[in-house]
mmCIF file of the N, C-alpha and C atoms, coordinates in Angstrom:
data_MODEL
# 
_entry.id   MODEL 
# 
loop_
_atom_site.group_PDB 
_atom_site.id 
_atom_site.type_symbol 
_atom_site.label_atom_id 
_atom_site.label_alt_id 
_atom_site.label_comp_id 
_atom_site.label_asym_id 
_atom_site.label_entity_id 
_atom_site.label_seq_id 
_atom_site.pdbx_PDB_ins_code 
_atom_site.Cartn_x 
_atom_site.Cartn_y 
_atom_site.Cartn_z 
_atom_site.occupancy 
_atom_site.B_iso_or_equiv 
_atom_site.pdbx_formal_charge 
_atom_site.auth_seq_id 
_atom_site.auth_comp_id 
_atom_site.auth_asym_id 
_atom_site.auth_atom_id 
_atom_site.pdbx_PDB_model_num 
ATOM 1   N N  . UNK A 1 1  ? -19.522 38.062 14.331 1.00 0.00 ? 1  UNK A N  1 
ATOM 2   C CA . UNK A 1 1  ? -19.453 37.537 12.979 1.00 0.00 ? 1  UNK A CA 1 
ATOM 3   C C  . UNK A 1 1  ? -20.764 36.818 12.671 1.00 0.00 ? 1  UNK A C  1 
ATOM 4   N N  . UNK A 1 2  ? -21.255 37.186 11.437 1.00 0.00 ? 2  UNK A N  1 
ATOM 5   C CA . UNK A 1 2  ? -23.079 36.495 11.044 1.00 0.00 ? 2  UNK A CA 1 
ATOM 6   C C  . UNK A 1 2  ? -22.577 35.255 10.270 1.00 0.00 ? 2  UNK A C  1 
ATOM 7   N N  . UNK A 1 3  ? -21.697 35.284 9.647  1.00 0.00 ? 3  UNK A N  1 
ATOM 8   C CA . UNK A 1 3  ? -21.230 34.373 8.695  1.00 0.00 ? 3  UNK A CA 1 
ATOM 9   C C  . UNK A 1 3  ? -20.524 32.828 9.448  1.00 0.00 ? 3  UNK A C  1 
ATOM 10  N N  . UNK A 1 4  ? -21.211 31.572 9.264  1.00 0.00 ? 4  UNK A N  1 
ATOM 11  C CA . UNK A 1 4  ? -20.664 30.722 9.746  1.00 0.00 ? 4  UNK A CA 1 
ATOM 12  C C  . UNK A 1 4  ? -20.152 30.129 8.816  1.00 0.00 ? 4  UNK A C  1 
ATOM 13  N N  . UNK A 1 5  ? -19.012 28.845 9.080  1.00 0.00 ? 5  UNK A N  1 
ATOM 14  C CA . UNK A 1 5  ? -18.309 28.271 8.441  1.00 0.00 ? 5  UNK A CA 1 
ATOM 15  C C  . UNK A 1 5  ? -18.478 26.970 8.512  1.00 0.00 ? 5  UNK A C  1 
ATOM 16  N N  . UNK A 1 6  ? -18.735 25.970 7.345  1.00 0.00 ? 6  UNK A N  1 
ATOM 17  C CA . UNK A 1 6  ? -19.569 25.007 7.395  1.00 0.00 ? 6  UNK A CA 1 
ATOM 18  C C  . UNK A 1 6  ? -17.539 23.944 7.428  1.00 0.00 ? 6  UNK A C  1 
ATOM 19  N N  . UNK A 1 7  ? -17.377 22.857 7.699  1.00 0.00 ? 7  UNK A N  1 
ATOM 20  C CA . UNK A 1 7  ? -16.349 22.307 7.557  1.00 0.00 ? 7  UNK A CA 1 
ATOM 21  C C  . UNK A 1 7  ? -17.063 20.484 7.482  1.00 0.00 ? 7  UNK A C  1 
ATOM 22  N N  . UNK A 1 8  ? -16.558 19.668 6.266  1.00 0.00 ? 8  UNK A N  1 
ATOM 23  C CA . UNK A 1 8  ? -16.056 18.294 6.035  1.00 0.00 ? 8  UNK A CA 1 
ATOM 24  C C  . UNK A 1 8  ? -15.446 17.821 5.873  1.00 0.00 ? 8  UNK A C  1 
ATOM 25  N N  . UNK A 1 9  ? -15.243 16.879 5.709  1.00 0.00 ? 9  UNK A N  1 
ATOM 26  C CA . UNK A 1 9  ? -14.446 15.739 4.804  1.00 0.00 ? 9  UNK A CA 1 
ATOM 27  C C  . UNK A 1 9  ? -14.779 15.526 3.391  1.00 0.00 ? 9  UNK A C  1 
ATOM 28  N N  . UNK A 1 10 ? -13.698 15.632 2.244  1.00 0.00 ? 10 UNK A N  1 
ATOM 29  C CA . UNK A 1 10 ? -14.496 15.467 1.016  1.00 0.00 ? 10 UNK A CA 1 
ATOM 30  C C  . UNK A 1 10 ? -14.419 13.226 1.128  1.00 0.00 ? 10 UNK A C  1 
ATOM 31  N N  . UNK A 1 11 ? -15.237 13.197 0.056  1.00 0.00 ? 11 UNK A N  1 
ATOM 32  C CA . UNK A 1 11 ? -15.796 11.742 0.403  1.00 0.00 ? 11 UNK A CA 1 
ATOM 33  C C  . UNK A 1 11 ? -14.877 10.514 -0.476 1.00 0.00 ? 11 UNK A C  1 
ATOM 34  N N  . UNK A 1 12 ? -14.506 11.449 -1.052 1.00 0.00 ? 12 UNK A N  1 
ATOM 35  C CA . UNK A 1 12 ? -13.314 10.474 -2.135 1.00 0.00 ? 12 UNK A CA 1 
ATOM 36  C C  . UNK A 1 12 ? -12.097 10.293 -1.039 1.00 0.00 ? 12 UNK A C  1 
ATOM 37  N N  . UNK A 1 13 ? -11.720 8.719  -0.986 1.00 0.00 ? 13 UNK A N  1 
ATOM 38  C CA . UNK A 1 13 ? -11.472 7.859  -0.074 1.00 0.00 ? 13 UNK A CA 1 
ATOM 39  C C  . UNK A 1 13 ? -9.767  8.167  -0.406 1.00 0.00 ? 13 UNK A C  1 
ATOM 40  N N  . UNK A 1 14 ? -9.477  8.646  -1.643 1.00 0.00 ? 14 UNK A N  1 
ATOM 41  C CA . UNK A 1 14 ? -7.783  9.045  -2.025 1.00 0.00 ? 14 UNK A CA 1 
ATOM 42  C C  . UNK A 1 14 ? -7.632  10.742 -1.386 1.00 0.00 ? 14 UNK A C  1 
ATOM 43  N N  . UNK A 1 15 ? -8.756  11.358 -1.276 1.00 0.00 ? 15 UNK A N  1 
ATOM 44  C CA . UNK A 1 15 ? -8.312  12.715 -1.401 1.00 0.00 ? 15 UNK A CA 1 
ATOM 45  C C  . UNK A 1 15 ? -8.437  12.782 0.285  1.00 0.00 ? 15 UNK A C  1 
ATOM 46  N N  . UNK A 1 16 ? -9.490  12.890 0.904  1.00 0.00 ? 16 UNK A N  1 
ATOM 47  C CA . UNK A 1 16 ? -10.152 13.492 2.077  1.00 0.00 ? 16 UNK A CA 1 
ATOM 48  C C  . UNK A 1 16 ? -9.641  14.506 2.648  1.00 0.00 ? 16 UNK A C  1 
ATOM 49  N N  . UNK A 1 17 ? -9.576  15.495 2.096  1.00 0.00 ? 17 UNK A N  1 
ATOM 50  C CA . UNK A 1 17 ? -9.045  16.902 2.084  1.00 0.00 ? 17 UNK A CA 1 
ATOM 51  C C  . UNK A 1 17 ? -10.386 17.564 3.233  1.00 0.00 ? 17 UNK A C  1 
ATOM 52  N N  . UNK A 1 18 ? -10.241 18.640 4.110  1.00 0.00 ? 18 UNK A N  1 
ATOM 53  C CA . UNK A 1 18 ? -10.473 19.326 4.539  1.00 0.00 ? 18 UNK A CA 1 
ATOM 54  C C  . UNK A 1 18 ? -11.500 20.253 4.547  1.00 0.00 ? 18 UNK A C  1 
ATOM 55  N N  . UNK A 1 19 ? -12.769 20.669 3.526  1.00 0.00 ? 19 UNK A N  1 
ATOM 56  C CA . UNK A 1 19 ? -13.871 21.302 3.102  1.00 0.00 ? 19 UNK A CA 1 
ATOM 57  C C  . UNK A 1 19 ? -14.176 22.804 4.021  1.00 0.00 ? 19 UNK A C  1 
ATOM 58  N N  . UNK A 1 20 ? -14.008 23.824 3.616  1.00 0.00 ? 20 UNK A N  1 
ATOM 59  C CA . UNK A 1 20 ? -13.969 24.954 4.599  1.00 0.00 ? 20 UNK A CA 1 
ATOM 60  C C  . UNK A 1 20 ? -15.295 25.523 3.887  1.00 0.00 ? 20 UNK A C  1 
ATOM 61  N N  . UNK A 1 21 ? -16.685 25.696 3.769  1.00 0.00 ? 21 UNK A N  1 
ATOM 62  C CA . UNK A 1 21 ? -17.276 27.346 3.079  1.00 0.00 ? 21 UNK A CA 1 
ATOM 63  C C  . UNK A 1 21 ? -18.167 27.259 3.921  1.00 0.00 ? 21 UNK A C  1 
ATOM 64  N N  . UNK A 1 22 ? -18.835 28.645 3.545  1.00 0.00 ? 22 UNK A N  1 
ATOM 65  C CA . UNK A 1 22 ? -19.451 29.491 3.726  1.00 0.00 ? 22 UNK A CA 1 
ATOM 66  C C  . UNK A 1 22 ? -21.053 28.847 4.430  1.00 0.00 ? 22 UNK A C  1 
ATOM 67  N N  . UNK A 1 23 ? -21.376 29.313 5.217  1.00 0.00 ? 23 UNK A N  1 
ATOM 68  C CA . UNK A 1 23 ? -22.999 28.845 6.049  1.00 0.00 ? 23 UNK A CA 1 
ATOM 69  C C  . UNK A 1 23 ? -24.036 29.244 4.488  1.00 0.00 ? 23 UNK A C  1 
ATOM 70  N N  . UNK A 1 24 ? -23.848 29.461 3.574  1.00 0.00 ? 24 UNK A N  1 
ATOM 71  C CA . UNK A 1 24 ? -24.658 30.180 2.909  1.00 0.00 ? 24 UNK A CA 1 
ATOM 72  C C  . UNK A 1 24 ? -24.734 28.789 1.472  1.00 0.00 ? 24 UNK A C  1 
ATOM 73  N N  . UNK A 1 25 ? -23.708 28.404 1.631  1.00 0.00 ? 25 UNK A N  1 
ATOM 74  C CA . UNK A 1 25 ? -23.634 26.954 0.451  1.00 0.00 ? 25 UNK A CA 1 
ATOM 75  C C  . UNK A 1 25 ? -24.053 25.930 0.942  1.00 0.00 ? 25 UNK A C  1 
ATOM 76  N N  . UNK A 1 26 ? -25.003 26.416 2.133  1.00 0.00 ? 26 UNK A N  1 
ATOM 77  C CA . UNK A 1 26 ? -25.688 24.955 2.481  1.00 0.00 ? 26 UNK A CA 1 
ATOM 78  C C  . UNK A 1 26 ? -26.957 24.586 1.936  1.00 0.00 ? 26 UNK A C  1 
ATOM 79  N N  . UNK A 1 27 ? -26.816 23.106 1.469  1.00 0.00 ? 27 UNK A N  1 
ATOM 80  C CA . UNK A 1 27 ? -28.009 22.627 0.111  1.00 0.00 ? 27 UNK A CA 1 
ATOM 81  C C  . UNK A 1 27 ? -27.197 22.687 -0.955 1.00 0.00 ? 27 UNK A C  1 
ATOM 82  N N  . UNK A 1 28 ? -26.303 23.228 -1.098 1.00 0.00 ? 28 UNK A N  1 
ATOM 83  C CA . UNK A 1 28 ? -25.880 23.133 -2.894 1.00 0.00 ? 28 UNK A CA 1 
ATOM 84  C C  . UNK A 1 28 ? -25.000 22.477 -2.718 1.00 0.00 ? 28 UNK A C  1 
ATOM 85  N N  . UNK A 1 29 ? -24.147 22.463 -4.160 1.00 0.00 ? 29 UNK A N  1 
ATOM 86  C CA . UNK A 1 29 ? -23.013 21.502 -4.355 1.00 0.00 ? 29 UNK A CA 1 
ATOM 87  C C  . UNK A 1 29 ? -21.124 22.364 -4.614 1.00 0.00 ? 29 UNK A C  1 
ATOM 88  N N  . UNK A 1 30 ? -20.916 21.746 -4.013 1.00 0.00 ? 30 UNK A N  1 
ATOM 89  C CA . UNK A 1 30 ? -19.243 22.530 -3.964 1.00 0.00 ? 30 UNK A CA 1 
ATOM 90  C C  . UNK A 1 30 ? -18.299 21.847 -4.766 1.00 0.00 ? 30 UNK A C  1 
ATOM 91  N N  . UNK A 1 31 ? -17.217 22.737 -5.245 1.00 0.00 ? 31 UNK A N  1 
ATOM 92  C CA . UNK A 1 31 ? -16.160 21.027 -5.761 1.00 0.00 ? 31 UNK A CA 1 
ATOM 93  C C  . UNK A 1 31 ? -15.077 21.430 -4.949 1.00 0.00 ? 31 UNK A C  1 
ATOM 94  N N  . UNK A 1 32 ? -14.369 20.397 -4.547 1.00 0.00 ? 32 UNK A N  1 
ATOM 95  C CA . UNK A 1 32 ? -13.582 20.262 -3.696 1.00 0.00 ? 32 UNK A CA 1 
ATOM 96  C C  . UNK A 1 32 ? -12.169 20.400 -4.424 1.00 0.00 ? 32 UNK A C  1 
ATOM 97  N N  . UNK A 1 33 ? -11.413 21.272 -4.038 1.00 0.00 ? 33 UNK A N  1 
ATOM 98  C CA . UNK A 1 33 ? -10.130 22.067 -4.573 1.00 0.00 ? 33 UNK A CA 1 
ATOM 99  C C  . UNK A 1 33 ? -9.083  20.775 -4.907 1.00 0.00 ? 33 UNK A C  1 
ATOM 100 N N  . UNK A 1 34 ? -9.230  19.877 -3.925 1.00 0.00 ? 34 UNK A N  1 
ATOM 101 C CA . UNK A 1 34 ? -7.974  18.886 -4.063 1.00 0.00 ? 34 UNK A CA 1 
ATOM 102 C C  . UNK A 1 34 ? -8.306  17.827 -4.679 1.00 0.00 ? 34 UNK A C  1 
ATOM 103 N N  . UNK A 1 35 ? -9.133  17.311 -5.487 1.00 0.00 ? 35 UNK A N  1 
ATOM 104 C CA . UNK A 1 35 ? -9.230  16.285 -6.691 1.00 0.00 ? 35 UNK A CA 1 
ATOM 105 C C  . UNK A 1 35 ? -10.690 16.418 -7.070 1.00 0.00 ? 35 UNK A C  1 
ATOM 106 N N  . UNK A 1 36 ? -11.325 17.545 -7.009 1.00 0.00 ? 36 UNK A N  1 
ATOM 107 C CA . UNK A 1 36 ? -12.424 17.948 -8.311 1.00 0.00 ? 36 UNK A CA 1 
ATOM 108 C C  . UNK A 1 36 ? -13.896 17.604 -7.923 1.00 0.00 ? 36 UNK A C  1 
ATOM 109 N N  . UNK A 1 37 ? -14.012 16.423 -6.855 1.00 0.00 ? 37 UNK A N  1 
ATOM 110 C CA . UNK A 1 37 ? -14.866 15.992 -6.391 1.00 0.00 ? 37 UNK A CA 1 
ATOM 111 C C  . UNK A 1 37 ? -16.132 16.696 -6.315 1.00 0.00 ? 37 UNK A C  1 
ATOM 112 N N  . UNK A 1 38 ? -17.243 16.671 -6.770 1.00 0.00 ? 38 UNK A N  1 
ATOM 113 C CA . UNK A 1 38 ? -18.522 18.268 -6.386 1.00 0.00 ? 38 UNK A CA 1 
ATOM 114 C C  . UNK A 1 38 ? -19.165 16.944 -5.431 1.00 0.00 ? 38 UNK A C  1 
ATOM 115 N N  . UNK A 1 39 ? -19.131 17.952 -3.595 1.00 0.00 ? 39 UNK A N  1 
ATOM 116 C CA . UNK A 1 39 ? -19.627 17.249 -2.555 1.00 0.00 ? 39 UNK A CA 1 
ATOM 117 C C  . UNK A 1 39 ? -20.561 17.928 -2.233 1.00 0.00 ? 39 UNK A C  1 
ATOM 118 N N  . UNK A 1 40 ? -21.342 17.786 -1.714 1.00 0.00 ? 40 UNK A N  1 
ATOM 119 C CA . UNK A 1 40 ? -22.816 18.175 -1.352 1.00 0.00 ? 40 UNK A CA 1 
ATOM 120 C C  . UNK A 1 40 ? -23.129 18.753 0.069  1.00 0.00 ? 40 UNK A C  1 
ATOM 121 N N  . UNK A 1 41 ? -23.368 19.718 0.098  1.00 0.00 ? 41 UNK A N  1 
ATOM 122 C CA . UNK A 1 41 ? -23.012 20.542 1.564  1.00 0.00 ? 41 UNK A CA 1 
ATOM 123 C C  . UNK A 1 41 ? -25.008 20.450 2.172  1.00 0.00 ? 41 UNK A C  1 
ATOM 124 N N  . UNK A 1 42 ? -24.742 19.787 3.459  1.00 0.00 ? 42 UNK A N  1 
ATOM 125 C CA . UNK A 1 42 ? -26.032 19.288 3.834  1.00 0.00 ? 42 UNK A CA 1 
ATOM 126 C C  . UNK A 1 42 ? -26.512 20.804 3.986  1.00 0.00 ? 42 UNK A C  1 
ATOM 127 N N  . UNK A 1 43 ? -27.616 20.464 4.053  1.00 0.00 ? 43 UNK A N  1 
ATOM 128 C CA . UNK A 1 43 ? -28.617 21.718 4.477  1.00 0.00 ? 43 UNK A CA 1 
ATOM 129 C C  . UNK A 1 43 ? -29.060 22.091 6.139  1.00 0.00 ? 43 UNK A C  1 
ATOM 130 N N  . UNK A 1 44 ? -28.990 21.402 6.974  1.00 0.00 ? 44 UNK A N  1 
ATOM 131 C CA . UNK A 1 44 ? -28.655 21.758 8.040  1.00 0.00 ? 44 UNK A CA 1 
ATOM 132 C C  . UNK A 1 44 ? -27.970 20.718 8.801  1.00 0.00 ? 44 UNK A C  1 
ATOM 133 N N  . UNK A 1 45 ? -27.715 21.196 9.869  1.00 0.00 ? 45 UNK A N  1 
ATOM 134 C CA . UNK A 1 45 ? -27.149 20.437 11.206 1.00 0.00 ? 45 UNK A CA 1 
ATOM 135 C C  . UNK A 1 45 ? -27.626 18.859 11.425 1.00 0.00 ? 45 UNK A C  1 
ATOM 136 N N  . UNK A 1 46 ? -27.195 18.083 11.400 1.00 0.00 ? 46 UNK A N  1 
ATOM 137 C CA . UNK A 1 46 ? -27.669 17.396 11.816 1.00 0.00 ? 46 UNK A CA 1 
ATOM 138 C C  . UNK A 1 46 ? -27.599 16.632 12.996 1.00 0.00 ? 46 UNK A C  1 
ATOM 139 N N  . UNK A 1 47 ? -28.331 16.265 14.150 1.00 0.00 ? 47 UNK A N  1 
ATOM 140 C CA . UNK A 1 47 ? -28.121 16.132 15.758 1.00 0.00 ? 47 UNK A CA 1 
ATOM 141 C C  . UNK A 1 47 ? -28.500 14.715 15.964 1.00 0.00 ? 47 UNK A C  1 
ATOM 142 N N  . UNK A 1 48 ? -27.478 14.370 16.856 1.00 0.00 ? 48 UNK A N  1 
ATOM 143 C CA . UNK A 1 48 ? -27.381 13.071 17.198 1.00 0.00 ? 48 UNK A CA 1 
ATOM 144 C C  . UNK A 1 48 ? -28.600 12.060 17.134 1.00 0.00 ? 48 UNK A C  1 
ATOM 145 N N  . UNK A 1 49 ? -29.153 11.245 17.029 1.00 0.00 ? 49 UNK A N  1 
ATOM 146 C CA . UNK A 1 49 ? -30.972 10.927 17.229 1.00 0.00 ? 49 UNK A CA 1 
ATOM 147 C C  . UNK A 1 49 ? -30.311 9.717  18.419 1.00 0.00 ? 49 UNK A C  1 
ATOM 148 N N  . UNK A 1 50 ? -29.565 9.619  19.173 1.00 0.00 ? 50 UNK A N  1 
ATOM 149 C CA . UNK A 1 50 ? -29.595 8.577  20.315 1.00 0.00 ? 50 UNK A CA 1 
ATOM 150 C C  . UNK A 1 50 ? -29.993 9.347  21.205 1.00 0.00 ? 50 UNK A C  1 
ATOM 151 N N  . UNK A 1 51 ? -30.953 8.477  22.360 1.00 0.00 ? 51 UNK A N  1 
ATOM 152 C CA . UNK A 1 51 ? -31.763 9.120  23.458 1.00 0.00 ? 51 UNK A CA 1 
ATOM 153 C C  . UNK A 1 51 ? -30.593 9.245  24.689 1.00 0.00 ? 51 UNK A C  1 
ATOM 154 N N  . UNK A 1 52 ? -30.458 10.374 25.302 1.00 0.00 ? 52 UNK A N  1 
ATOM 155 C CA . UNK A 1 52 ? -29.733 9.828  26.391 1.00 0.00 ? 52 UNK A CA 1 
ATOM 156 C C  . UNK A 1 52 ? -29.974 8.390  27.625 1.00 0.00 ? 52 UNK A C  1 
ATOM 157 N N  . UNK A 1 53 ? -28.606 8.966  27.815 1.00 0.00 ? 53 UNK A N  1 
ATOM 158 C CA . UNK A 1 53 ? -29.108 7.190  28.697 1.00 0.00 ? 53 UNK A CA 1 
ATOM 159 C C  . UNK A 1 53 ? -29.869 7.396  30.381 1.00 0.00 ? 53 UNK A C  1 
ATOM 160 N N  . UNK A 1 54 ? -31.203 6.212  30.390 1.00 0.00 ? 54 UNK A N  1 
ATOM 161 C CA . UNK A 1 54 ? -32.175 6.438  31.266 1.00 0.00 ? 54 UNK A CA 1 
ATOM 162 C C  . UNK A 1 54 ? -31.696 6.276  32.749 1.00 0.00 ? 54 UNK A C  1 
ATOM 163 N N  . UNK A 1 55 ? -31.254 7.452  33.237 1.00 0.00 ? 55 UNK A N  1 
ATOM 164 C CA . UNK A 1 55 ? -30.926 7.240  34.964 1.00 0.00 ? 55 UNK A CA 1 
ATOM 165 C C  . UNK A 1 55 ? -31.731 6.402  35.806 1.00 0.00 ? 55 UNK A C  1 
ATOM 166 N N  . UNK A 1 56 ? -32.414 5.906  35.464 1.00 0.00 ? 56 UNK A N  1 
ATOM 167 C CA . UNK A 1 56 ? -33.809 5.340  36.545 1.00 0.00 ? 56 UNK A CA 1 
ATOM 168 C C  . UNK A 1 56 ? -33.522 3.890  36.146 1.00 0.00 ? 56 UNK A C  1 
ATOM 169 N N  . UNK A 1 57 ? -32.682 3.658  35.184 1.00 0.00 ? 57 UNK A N  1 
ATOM 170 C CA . UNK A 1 57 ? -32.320 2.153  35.619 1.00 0.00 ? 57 UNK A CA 1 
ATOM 171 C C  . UNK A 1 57 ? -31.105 1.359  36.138 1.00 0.00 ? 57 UNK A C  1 
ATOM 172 N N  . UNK A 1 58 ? -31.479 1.168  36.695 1.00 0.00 ? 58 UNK A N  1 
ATOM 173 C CA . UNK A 1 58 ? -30.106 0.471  37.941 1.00 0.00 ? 58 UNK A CA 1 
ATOM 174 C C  . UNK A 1 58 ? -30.687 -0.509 38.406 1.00 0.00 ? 58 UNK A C  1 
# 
């Protein structure tokens, strides 16, 4: 399958419904089926920025 599936949380604090689309609506804006909300589907991944933790200190 080429097609990935992007998944959130919508951000309205009454609804927080479930967000399912398409790898291809990433950067644009979606509205969210369960109270209208248009949420903003990031543009990529975004990865942790904490360093792992340094074995060499003990």
């Amino acid at each position: 399958m080429s097609s990935n599936v992007v998944r959130l949380i919508c951000p309205n604090l009454k609804c927080r419904k479930i967000l399912s689309v398409p790898d291809t609506a990433r950067g644009k804006k979606v509205r969210c089926r369960g109270c209208g909300m248009r949420v903003q589907i990031p543009s990529k991944e975004t990865v942790p920025t904490t360093p792992p933790p340094d074995e060499s200190a003990e």
